[in-house]
C-alpha positions in Angstrom: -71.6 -47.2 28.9 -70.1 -49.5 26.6 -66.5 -49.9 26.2 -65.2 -50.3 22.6 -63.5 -53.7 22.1 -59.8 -53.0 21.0 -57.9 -54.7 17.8 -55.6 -57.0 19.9 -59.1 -58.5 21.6 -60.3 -58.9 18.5 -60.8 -62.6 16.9 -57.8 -63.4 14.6 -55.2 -60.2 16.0 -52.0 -60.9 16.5 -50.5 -60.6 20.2 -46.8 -59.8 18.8 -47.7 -57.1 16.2 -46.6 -53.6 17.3 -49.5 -51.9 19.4 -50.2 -55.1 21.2 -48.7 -55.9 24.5 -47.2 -59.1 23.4 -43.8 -57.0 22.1 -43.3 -55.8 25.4 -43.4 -58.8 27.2 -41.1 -60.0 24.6 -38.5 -57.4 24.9 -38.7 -58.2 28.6 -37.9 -62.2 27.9 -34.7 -60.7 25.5 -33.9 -58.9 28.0 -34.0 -61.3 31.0 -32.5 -63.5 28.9 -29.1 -61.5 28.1 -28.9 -59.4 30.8 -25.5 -60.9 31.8 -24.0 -60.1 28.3 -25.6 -56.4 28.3 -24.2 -55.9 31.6 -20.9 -57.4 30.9 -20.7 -54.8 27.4 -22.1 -52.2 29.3 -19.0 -52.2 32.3 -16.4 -52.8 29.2 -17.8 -49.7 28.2 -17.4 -47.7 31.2 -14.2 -49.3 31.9 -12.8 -48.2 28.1 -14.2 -45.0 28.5 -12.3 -44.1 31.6 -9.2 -45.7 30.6 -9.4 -43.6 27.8 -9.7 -40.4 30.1 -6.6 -41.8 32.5 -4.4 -42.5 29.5 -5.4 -38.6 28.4 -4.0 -37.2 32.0 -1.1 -39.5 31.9 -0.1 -38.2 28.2 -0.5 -34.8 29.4 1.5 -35.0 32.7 4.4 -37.1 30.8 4.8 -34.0 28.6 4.8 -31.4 30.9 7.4 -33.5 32.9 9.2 -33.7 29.4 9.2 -30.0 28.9 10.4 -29.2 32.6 13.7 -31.4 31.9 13.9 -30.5 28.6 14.5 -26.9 30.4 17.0 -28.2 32.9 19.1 -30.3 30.9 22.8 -29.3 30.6 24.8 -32.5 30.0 25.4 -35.2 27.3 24.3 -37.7 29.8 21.2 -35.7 31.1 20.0 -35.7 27.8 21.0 -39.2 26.8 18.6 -39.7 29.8 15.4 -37.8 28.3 15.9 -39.3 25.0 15.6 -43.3 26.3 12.8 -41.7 28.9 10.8 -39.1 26.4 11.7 -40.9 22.7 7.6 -41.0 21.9 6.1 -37.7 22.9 6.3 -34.9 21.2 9.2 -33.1 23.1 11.4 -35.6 21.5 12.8 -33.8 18.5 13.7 -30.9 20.6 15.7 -33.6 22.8 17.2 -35.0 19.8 18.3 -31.4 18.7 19.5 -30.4 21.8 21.6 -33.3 22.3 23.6 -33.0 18.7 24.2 -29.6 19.8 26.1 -30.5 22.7 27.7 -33.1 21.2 28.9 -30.6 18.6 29.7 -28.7 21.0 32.0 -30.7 23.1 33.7 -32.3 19.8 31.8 -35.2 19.2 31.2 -34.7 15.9 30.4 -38.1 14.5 27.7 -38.5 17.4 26.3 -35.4 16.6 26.2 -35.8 13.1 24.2 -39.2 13.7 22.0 -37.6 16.4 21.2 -35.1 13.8 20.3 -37.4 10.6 18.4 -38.8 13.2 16.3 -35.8 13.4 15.7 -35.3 9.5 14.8 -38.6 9.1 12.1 -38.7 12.1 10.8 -35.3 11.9 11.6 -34.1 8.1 8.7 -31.0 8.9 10.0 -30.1 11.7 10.2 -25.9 12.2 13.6 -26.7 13.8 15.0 -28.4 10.4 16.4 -25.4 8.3 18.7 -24.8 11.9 19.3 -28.6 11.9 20.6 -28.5 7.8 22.7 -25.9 8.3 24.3 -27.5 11.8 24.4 -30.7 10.0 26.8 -28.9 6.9 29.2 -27.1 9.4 29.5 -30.1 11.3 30.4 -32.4 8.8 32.7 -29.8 7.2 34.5 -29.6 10.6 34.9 -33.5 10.6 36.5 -33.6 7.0 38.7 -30.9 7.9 39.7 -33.0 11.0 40.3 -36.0 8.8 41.6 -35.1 5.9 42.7 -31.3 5.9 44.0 -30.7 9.6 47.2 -33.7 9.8 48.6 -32.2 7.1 48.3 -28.3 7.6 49.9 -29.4 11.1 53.5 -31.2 9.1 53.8 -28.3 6.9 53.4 -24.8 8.9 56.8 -25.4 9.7 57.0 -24.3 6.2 54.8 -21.6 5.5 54.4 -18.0 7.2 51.3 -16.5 6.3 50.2 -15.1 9.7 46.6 -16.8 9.0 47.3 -20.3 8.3 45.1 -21.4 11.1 42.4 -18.9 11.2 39.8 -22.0 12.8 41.9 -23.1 15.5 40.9 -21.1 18.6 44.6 -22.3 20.3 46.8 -19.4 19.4 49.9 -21.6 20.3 49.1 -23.3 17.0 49.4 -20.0 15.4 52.9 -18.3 13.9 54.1 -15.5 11.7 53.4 -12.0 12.9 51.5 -11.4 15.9 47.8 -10.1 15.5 47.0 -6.4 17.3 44.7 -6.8 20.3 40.9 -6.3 19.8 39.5 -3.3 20.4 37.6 -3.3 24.4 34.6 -1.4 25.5 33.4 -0.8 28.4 29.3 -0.1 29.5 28.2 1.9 32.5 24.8 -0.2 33.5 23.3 1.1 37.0 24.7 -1.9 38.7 28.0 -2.1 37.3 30.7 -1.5 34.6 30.0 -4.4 31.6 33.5 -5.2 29.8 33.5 -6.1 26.0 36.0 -7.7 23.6 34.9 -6.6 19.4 35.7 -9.3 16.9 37.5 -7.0 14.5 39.2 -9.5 12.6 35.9 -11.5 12.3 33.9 -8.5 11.2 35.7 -5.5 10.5 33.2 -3.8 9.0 30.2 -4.6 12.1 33.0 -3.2 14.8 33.8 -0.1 12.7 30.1 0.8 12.7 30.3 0.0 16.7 33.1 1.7 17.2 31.6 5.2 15.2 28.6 4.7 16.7 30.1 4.4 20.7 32.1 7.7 20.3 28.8 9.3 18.7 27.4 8.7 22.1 24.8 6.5 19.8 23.6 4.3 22.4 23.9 6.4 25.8 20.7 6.2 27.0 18.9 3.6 25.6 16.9 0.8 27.4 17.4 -3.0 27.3 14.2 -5.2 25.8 13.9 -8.4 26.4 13.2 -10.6 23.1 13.3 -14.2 21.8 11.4 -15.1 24.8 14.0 -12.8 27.1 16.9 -15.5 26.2 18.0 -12.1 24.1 18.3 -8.4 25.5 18.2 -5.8 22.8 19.1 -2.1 23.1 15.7 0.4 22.3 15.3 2.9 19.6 15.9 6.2 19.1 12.4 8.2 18.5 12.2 8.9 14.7 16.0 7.3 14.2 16.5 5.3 10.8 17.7 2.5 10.9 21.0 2.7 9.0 22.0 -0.8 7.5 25.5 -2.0 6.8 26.9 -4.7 4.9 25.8 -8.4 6.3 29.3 -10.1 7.3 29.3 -13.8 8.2 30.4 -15.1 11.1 30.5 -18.9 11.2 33.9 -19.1 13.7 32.0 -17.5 16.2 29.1 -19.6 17.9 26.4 -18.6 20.0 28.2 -18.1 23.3 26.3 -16.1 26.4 27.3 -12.4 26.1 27.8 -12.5 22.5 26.9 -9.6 20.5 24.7 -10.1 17.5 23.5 -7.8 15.0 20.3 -7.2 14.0 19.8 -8.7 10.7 17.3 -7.1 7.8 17.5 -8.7 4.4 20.4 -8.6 2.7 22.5 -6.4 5.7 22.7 -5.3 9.5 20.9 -2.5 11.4 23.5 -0.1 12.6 22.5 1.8 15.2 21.1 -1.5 17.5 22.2 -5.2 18.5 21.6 -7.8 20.7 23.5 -9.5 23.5 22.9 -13.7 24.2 21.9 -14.1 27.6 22.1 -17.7 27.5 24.3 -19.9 24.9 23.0 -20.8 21.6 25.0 -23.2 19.6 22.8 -23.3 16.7 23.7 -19.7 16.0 23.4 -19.2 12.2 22.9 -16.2 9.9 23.9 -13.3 12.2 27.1 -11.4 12.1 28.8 -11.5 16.2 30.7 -8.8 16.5 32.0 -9.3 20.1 31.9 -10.9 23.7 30.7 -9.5 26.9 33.9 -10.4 29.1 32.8 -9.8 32.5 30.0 -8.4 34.3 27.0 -9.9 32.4 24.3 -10.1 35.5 24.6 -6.1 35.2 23.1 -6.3 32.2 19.1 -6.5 32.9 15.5 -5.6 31.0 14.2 -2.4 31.3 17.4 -1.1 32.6 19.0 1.9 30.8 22.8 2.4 29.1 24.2 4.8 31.6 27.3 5.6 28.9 29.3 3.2 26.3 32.7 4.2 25.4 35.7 2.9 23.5 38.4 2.2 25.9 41.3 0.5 23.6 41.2 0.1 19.9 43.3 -0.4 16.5 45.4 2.9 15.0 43.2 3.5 12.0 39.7 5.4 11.3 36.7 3.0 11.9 34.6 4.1 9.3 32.1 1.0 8.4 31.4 0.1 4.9 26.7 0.9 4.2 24.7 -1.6 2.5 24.3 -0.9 -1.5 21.1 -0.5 -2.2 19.7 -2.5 -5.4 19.1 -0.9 -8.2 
């Protein structure tokens, strides 16, 4: 049988044209011929590609160790520490914020005012920055005070009697004139102990008069604790098919965040009566709630899911605690 002669054997065909085998031996000569270089790429690639992946792991180790100190950090120092160590990853504006607040805190106040300028100026869309405006204001209104306002209140209350000259200072030596009446106490039956309470009458009249009414009502007796905020907060349940009553919103700003404060619920333009909240844990950028009072002693009795054996009243001011309801807009 004869076999049919193919292009490439024909007279005149060229070897190199696709089809014929002179491409592939070709592409085997280019081939031989830069094998070292395609090599060579082809380990940089597989080198890049698992640096790549190491890098990855590292960056994501390096900010869970961030977060895990973040968490246990409790001094100036400690944070100092994070901020040199953790500056570039993303934990680092929570460092920054943290570590104004102790500095605020401990009466540093132009460190804290830098640490928080700082902050705006590295993270300006940062969900913590409406807390870090308002920190930055009180702070800088507490160091103008201190260098212009304070020296000279301090010469002349030799002078002057008003009983609340010094209403900021928390020293009551540096007080004078008549003596203020004690605070009203309370005192809350949990199942593993009796919870003690100091109410900030002269800070918020109106939020302990609501308390108070509410306490001898028997208002909160048996109502559970729910954790909230990520169960930094404990807040007392509500009553099935209770409204909640609101009352006039009352700043605050004396009072900071402290563990065992109690905070009032805020809705709108006022408070919710008939619950609050107590701090498990200190908060120093506390802003925008009314604290009515302190838990003074027995705050590890105080624990989620557990119920309000009894609240009661046990000292308080001679005159009717009747608290002032919000106005409604007309």
């Amino acid at each position: 049988m004869p076999v049919q002669e193919r292009d490439f054997m024909k007279p005149g065909a060229d070897p190199a044209a696709p089809g014929g085998p002179g491409w592939l031996s070709r592409l085997n000569e280019i081939g031989e011929r830069h094998a070292t270089a395609i090599i060579a790429v082809s380990t940089l690639l597989i080198i890049l590609t698992v640096l790549l992946f190491a890098k990855g792991a590292y960056d994501r180790s390096q900010l869970e160790r961030a977060e895990q100190d973040l968490a246990k950090a409790s001094t100036v120092e400690s944070l100092e520490a994070l901020k040199a160590k953790f500056g570039g990853t993303p934990v680092a504006s929570r460092i920054v914020y943290k570590l104004a607040n102790k500095y605020a805190d401990e009466g540093k106040l132009d460190a804290a005012i830098a640490e928080y300028k700082d902050f705006l100026n590295r993270w300006p869309l940062d969900p913590f920055k409406p807390q870090v405006d308002t920190a930055l204001v009180a702070v800088e209104r507490n160091r103008a005070f201190n260098d212009e306002r304070k020296p000279v209140r301090l010469k002349e209350h030799t002078l002057q009697s008003h009983p609340r000259q010094f209403p900021a200072l928390k020293d009551p030596r540096l007080a004078f004139g008549p003596e203020r009446p004690a605070n009203p106490l309370a005192e809350l039956q949990a199942p593993s102990g009796v919870v003690k309470i100091e109410l900030f009458e002269d800070d918020a009249p109106n939020a302990v008069a609501s308390f108070v009414k509410l306490v001898e009502a028997k208002g909160f007796d048996g109502l559970k604790w729910e954790g909230t905020d990520g169960d930094r907060r404990l807040r007392t349940s509500k009553k099935p098919d209770a409204p909640d009553a609101l009352i006039a919103y009352e700043d605050t700003p004396s009072r900071s965040g402290e563990a065992g404060s109690l905070v009032l619920i805020r809705d709108g333009d006022g408070n919710v009566a008939g619950r609050f909240e107590v701090l498990l844990r200190s908060e120093p950028g506390l802003r925008n709630v009314t604290v009515l009072g302190i838990v003074k002693d027995g705050l590890a009795h105080l624990k989620k899911d557990e119920t309000i054996t009894s609240l009661k009243v046990s000292s308080k001011r001679d005159h009717v605690y009747e608290p002032v309801p919000l106005e409604k807009k007309k």
